[in-house]
N, C-alpha and C positions, 0 to 999 in steps of 0.2 A: 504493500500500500504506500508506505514512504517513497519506494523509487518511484509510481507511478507519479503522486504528488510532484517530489524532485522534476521529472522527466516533464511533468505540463507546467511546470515554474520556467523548466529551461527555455522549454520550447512555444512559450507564448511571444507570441508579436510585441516587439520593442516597444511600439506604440501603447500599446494596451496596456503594461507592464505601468509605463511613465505614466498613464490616467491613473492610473489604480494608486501607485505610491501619490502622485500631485493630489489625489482625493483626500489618502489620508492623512496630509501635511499637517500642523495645526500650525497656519497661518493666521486662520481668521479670527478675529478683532475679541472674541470671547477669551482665547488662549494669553492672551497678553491683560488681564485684568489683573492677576495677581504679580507684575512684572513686578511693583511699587518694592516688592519685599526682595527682590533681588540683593543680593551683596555679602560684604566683608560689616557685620554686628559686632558690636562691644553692646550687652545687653545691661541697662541699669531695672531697679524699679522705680516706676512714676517718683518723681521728687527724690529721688535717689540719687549721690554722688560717686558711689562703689561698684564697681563692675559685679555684676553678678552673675554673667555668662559670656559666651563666646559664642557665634553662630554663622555659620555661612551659609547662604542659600545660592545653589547654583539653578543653572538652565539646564537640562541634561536630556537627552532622548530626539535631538533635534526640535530642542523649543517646545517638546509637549510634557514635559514632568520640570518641577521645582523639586530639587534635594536638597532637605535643609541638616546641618551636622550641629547640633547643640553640644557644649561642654560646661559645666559648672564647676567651678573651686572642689566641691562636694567628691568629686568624682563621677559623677551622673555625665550619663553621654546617650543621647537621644537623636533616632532620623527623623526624619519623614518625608514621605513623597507624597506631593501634593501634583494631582490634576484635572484640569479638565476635563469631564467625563461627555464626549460631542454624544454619546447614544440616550444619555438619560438631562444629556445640557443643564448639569451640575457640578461644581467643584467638589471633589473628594480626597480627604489628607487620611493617612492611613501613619500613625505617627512609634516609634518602637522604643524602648531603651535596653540600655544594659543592667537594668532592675529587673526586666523580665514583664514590663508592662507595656500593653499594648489598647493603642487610642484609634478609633476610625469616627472619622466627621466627615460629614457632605451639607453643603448650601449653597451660597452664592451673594453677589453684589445686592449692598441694602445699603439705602444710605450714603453713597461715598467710601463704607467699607465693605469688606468681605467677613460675610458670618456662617460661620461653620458649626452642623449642633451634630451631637451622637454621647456614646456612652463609654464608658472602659467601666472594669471589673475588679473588685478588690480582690484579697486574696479567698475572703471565704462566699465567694461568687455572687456577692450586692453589686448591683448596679448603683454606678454614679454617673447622671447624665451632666454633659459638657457643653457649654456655647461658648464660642471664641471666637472673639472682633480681631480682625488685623485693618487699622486705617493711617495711611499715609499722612503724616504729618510732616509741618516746615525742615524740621531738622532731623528728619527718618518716619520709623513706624511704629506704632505704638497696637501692643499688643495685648488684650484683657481678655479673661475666662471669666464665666461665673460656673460653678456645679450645684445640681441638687442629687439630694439622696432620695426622695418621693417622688418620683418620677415626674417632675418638673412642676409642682403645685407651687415649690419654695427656692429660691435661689440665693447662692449667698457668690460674695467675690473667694477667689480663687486666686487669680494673682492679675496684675496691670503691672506690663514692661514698659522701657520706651529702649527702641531699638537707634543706633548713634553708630556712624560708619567708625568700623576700627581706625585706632590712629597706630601707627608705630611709637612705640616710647621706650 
């Protein structure tokens, strides 16, 4: 089954090939909404003067995935690949660390920012649902969560960054 597949990959018309990849491109104007968050972070919290993360967010996949690499003092080191989803035309971050926790949010543009809601799981399998603003501000992006444990009747804050281009020092 695989060599037949291989064998009509090889042997499709050049033409036809180039639609198909130019189809799936993500050029259009949806894929580029979370660009804002691109970059080299020194992360503080709001009113904060101490660095309290480290973060890069790259372009990766040909412009269709953001990978973002979080590090904290703490030792916490966290991904995530955020995208675009064109089949359900939803933003989806699927976010991981090396705690062994694992975060999945989908939403999209509200507001001027991007809000992403979903859940992760404690150790003795409670859900705690998640909503995260990422909004473009003058001097970067400022990032806030809120969580509830009631499946969303109650919300409390969670944490409010403000993301500040790394300087070298």
């Amino acid at each position: 089954m695989k060599l037949v597949v291989l064998a009509l990959f090889l042997l499709a018309p050049s033409g036809a090939l180039a639609q198909r990849t130019q189809a799936q491109s993500c050029t259009a104007p949806e894929y580029r909404q979370f660009d804002f968050w691109l970059g080299d972070w020194d992360v503080f919290d709001v009113g904060g003067a101490e660095i309290t993360a480290h973060v890069r967010v790259d372009s990766i996949l040909d412009g269709c995935v953001l990978r973002e690499h979080y590090e904290d003092p703490s030792g916490q080191v966290g991904e995530s690949f955020t995208i675009f989803d064109s089949g359900r035309r939803i933003w989806h971050q699927t976010w991981v660390t090396n705690r062994g926790r694992l975060l999945t949010i989908e939403g999209g543009p509200k507001g001027g920012s991007i809000v992403l809601t979903g859940a992760y799981y404690l150790d003795d399998a409670k859900e705690v649902r998640v909503r995260g603003t990422w909004t473009p501000v003058a001097d970067g992006v400022r990032e806030s969560a809120v969580t509830s444990s009631d499946g969303g009747k109650t919300w409390k804050p969670w944490f409010d960054l403000s993301f500040r281009r790394h300087t070298q020092r």
